[in-house]
BALOBA-1460 file (C-alpha; in Angstrom, 3 decimals):
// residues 245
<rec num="1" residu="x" x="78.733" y="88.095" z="120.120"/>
<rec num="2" residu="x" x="80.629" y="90.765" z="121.821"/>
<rec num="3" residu="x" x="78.426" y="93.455" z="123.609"/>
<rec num="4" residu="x" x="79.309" y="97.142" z="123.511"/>
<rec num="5" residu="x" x="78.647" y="99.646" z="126.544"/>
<rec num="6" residu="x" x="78.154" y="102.996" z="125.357"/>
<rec num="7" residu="x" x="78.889" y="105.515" z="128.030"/>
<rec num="8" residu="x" x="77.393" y="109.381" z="127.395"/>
<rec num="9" residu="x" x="78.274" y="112.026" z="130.095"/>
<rec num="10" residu="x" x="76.092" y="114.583" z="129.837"/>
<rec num="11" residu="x" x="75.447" y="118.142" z="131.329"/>
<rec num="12" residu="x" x="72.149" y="120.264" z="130.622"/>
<rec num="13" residu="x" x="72.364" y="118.743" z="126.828"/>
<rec num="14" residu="x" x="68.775" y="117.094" z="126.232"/>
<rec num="15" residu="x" x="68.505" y="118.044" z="122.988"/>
<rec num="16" residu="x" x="71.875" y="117.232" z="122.116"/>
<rec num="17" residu="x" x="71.725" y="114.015" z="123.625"/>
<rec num="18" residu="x" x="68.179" y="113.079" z="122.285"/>
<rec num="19" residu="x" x="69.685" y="113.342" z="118.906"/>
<rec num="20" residu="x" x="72.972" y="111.265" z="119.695"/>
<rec num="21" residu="x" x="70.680" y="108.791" z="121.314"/>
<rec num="22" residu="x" x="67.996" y="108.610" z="118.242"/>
<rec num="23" residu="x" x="71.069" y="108.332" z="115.929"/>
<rec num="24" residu="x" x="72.627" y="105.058" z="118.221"/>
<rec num="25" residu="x" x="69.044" y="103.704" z="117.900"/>
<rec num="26" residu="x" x="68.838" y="103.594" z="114.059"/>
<rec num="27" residu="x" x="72.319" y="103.437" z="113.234"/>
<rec num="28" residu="x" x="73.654" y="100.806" z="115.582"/>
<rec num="29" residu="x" x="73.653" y="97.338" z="114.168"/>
<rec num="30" residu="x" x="75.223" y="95.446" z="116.865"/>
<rec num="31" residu="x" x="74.811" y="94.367" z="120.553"/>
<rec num="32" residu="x" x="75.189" y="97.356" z="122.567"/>
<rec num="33" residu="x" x="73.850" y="98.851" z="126.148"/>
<rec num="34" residu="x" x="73.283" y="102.219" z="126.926"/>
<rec num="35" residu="x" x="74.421" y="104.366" z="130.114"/>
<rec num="36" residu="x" x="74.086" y="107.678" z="130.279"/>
<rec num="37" residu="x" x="75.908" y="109.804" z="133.123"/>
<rec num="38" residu="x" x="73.753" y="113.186" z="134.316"/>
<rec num="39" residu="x" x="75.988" y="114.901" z="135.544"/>
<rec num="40" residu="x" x="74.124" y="117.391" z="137.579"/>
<rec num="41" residu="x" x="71.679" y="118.409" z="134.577"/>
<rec num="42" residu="x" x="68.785" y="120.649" z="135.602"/>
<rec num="43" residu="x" x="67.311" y="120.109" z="131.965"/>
<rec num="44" residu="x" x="64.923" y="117.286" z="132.504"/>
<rec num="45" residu="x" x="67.427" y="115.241" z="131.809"/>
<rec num="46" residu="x" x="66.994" y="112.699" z="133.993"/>
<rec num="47" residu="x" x="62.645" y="112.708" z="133.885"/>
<rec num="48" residu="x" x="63.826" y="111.655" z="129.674"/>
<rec num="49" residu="x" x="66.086" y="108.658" z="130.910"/>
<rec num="50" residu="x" x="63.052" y="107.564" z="132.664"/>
<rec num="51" residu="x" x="60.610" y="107.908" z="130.048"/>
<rec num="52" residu="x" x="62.808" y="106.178" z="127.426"/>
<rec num="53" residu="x" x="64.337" y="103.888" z="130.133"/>
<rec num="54" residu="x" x="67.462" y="104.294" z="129.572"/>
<rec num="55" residu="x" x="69.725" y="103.210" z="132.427"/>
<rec num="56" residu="x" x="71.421" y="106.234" z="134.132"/>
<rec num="57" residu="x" x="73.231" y="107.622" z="136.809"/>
<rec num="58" residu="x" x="72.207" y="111.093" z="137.862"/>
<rec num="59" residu="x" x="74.780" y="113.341" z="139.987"/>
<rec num="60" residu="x" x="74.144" y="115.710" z="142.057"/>
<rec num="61" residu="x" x="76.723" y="118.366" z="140.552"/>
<rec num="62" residu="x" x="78.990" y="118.736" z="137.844"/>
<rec num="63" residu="x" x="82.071" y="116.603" z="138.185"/>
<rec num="64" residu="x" x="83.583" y="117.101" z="134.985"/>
<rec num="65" residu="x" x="83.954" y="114.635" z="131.933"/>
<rec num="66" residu="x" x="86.546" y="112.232" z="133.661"/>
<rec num="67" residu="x" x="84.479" y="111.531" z="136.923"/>
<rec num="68" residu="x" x="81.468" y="110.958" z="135.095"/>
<rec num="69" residu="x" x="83.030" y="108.429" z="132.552"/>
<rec num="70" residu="x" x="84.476" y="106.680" z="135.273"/>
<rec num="71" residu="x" x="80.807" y="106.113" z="137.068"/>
<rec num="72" residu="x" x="79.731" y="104.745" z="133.914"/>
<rec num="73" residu="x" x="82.983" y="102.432" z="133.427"/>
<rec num="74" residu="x" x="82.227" y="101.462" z="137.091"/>
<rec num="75" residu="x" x="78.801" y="100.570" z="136.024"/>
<rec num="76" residu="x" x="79.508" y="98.973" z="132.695"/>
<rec num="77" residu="x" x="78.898" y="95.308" z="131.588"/>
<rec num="78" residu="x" x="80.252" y="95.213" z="127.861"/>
<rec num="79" residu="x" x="83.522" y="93.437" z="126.563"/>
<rec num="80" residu="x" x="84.273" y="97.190" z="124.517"/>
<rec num="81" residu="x" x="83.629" y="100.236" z="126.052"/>
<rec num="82" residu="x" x="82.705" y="103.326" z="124.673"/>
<rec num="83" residu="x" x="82.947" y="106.634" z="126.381"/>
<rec num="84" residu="x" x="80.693" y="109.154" z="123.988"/>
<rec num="85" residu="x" x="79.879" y="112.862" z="124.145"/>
<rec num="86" residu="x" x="76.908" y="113.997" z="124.245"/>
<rec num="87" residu="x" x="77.237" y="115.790" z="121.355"/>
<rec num="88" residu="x" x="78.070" y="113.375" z="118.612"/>
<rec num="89" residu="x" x="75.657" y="111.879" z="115.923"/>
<rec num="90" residu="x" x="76.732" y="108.695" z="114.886"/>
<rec num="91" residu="x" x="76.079" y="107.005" z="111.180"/>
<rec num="92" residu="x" x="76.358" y="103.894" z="109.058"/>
<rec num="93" residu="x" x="77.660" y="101.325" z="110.803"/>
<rec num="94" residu="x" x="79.667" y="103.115" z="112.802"/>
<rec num="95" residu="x" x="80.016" y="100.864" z="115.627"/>
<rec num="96" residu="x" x="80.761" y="97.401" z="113.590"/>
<rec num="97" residu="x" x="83.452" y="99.275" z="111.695"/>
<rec num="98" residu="x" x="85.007" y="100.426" z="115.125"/>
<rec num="99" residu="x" x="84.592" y="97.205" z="116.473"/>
<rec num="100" residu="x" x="86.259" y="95.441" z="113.356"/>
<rec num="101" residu="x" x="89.847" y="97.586" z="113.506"/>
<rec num="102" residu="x" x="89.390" y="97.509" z="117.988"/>
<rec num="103" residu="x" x="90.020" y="93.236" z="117.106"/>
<rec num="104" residu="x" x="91.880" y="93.383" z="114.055"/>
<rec num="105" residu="x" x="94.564" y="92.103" z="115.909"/>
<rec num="106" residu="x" x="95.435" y="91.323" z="119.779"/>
<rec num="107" residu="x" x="97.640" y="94.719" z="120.615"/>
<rec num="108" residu="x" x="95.113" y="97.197" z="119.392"/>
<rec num="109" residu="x" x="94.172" y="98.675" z="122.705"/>
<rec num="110" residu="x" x="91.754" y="102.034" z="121.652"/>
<rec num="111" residu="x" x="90.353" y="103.115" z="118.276"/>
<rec num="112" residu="x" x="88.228" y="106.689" z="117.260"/>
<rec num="113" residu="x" x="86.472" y="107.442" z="114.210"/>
<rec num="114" residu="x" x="87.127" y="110.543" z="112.018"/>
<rec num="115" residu="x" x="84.867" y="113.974" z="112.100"/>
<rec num="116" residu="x" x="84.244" y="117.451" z="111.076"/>
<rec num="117" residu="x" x="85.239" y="118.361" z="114.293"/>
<rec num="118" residu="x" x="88.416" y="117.533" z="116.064"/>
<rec num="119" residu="x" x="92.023" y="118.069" z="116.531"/>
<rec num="120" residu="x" x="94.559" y="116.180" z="115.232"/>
<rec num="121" residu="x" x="94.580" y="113.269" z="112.670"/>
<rec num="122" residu="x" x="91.149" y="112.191" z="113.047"/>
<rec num="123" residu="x" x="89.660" y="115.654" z="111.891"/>
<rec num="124" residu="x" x="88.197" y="115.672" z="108.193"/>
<rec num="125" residu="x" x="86.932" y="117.669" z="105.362"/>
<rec num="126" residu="x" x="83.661" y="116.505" z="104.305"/>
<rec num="127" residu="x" x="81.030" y="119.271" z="103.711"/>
<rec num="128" residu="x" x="77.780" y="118.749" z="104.441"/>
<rec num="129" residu="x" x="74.813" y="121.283" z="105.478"/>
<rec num="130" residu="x" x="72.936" y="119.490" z="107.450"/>
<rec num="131" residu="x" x="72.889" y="116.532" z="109.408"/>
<rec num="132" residu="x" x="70.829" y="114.644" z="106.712"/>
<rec num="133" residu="x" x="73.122" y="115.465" z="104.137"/>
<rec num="134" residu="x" x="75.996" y="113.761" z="106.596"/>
<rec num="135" residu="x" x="73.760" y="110.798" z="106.700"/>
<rec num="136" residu="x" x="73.899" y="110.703" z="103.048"/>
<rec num="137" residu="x" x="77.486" y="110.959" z="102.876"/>
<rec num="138" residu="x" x="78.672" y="108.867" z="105.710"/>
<rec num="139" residu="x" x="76.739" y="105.722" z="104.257"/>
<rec num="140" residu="x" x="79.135" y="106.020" z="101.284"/>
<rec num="141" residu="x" x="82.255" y="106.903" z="103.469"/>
<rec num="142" residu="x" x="81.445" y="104.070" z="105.965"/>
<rec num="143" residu="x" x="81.443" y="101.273" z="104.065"/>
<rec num="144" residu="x" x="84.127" y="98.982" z="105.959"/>
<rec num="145" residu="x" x="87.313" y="99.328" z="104.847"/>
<rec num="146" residu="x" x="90.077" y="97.851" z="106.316"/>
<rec num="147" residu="x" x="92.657" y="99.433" z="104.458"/>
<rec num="148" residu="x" x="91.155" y="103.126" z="106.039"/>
<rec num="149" residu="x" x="92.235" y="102.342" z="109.478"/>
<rec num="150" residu="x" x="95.589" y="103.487" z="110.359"/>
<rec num="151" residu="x" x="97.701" y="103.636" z="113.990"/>
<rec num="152" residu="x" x="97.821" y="106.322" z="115.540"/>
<rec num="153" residu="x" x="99.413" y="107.367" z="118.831"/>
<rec num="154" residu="x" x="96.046" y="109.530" z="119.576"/>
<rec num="155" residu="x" x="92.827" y="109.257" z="120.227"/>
<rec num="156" residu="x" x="90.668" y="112.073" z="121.095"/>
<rec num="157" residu="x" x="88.082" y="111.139" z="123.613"/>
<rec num="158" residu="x" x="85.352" y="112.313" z="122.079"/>
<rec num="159" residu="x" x="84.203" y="108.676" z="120.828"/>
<rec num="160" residu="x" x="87.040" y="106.946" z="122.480"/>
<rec num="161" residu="x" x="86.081" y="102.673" z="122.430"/>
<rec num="162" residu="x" x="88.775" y="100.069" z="124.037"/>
<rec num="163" residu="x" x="88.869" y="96.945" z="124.934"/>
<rec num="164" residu="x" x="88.066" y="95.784" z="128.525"/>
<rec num="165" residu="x" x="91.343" y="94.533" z="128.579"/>
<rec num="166" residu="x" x="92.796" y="97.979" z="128.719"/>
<rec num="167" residu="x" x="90.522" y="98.975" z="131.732"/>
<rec num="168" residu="x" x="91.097" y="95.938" z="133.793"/>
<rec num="169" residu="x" x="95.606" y="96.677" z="132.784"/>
<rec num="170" residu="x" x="95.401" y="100.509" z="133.429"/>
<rec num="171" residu="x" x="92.656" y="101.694" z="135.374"/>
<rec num="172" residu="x" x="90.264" y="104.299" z="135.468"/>
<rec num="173" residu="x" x="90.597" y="107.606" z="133.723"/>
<rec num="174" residu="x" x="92.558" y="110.414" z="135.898"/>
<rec num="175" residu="x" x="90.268" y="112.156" z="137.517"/>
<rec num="176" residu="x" x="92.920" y="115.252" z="138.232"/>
<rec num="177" residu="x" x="92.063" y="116.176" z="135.159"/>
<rec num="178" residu="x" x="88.830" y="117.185" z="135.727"/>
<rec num="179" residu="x" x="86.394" y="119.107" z="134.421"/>
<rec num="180" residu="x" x="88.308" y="118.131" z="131.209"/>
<rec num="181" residu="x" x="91.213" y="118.285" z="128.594"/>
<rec num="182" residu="x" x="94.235" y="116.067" z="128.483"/>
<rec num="183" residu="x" x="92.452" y="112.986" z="130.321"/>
<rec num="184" residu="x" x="91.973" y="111.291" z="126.902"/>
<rec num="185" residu="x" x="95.826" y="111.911" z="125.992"/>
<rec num="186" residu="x" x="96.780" y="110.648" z="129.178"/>
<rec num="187" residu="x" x="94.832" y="107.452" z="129.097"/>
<rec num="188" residu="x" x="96.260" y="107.053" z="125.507"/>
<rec num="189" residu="x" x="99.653" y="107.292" z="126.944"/>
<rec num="190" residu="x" x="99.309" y="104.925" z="129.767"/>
<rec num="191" residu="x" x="97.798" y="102.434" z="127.182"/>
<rec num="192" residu="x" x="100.749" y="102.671" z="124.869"/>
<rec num="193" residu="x" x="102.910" y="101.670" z="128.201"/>
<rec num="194" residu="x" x="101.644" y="98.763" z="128.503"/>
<rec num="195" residu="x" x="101.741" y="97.352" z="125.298"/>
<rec num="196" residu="x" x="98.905" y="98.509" z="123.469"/>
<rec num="197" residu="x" x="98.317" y="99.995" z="120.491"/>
<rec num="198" residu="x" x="96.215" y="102.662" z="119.125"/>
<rec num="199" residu="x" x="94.012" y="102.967" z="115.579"/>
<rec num="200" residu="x" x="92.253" y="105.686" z="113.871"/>
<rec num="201" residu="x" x="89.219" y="103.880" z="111.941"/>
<rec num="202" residu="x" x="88.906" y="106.074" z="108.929"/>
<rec num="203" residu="x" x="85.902" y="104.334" z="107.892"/>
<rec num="204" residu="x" x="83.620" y="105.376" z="110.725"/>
<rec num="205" residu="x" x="82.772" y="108.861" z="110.150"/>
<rec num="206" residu="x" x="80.741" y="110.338" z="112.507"/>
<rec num="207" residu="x" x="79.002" y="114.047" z="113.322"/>
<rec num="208" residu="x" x="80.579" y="115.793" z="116.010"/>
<rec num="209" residu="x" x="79.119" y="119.261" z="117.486"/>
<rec num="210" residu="x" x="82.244" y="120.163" z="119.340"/>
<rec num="211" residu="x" x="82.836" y="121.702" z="122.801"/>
<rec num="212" residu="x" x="79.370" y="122.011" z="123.998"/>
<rec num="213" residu="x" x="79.516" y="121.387" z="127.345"/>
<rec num="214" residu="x" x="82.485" y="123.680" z="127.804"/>
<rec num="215" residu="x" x="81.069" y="126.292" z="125.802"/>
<rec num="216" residu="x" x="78.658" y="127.439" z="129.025"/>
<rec num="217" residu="x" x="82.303" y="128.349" z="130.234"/>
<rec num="218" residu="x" x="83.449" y="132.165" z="129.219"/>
<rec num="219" residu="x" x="86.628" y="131.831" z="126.694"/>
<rec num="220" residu="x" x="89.415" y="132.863" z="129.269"/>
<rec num="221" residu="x" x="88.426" y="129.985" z="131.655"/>
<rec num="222" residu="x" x="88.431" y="127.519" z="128.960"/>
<rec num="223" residu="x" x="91.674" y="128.813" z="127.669"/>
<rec num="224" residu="x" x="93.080" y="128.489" z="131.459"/>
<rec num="225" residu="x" x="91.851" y="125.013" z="132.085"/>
<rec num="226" residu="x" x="93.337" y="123.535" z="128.791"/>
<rec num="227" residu="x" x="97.036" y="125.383" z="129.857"/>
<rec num="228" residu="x" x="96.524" y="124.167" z="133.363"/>
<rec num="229" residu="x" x="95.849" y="120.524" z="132.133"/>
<rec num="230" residu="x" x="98.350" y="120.489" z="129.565"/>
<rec num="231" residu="x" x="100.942" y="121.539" z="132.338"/>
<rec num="232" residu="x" x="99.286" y="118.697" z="134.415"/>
<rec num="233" residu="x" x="100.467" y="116.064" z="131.576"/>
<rec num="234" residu="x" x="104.018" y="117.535" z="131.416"/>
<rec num="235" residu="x" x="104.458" y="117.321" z="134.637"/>
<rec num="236" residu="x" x="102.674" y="113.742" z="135.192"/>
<rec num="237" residu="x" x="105.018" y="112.219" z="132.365"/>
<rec num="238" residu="x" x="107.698" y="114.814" z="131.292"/>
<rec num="239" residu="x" x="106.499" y="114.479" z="127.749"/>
<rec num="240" residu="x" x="104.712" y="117.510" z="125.745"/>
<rec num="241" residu="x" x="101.788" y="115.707" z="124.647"/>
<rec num="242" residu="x" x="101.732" y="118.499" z="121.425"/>
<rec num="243" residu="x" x="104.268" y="115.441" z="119.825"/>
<rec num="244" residu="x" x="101.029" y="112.982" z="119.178"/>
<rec num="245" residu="x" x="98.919" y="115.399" z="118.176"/>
């Protein structure tokens, strides 16, 4: 059976990623390996890897969501690969569902799930007040569904799985854009170059916390990096990437 490396960047968010790891633990019902990227955490991050031994890279700084995904790409073993924030609690066969539209046919290149919290076609509308109330509802939403997952010409990277295949035909993600923004779009956009296709898996719903590593950043510089990284793309590819959204 196909194995699964689940890559989590992560930056002074222990309890954040405690919870997305204790969720991947009891929700995850297929072979999978774990890496998680510290990327400079002063948190204790790295004594918890240890504890729980958890394979990890530890950083000495910050290098932003793109160089730390590409350490753990660098490092990763599985035939999918799954770059995960920190932030995201995961649910009901969550990964098997993903996994079933990623091979539901040779061209599908990248798939996402939906959430509470994201932009574009992937974000949803299911209320819920806490996270075991989610639980509750996502093991009714996630019952596989093929007829749920759609293409798309998106994927946010906030759950972001792909085949091997795609890494070995178009690399790395691009670490110019760094800390963050617009790396996911642009890897999306290289993929659909070479042939591959794209799928939103509306049958993997999954909690997402949204922005918390960036949120340590005061509004104005957040607002600057996204304009600077959106005028990165434009110039990169002399496409607004505002058309797939």
């Amino acid at each position: 059976m196909k194995r699964t490396s689940i890559i989590i960047p992560t930056f002074n968010g222990l309890h954040l990623l405690r919870q997305c790891l204790a969720s991947i633990r009891q929700y995850t019902d297929v072979p999978y390996e774990l890496i998680v990227v510290n990327n400079g955490s002063t948190d204790g991050t790295a004594d918890y890897c240890r504890q729980e031994q958890i394979p990890f890279i530890s950083l000495p700084s910050n290098t932003g969501f793109p160089a730390a995904c590409n350490r753990g790409l660098r490092m990763a073993s599985g035939d999918a690969l799954l770059l995960l924030n920190n932030d995201v609690v995961v649910s009901a066969n969550w990964l098997s569902n993903l996994l079933a539209g990623l091979y539901s046919a040779d061209h599908i290149g990248i798939v996402g799930p939906i959430a509470n919290y994201v932009s574009g076609k992937q974000q949803v509308a299911y209320p819920y007040a806490d996270l075991a109330e989610f639980q509750r509802l996502a093991a009714e939403a996630n019952r596989p569904d093929a007829s749920k997952r759609k293409l798309a010409e998106r994927i946010v990277g906030f759950c972001f799985l792909f085949r091997r295949e795609v890494l070995d035909t178009i690399g790395l993600l691009d670490e110019h854009f760094s800390p963050g923004h617009y790396e996911d779009d642009d890897y999306c956009f290289r993929a659909r170059m070479c042939g591959f296709s794209l799928m939103i898996c509306g049958d993997a719903l999954v909690h997402h916390e949204g922005s918390a590593s960036f949120r340590e950043h005061a509004a104005g510089r957040i607002e600057e990096l996204i304009e600077r990284n959106y005028r990165l793309f434009q110039n990169k590819w002399g496409v607004d990437p505002h058309i797939y959204i």
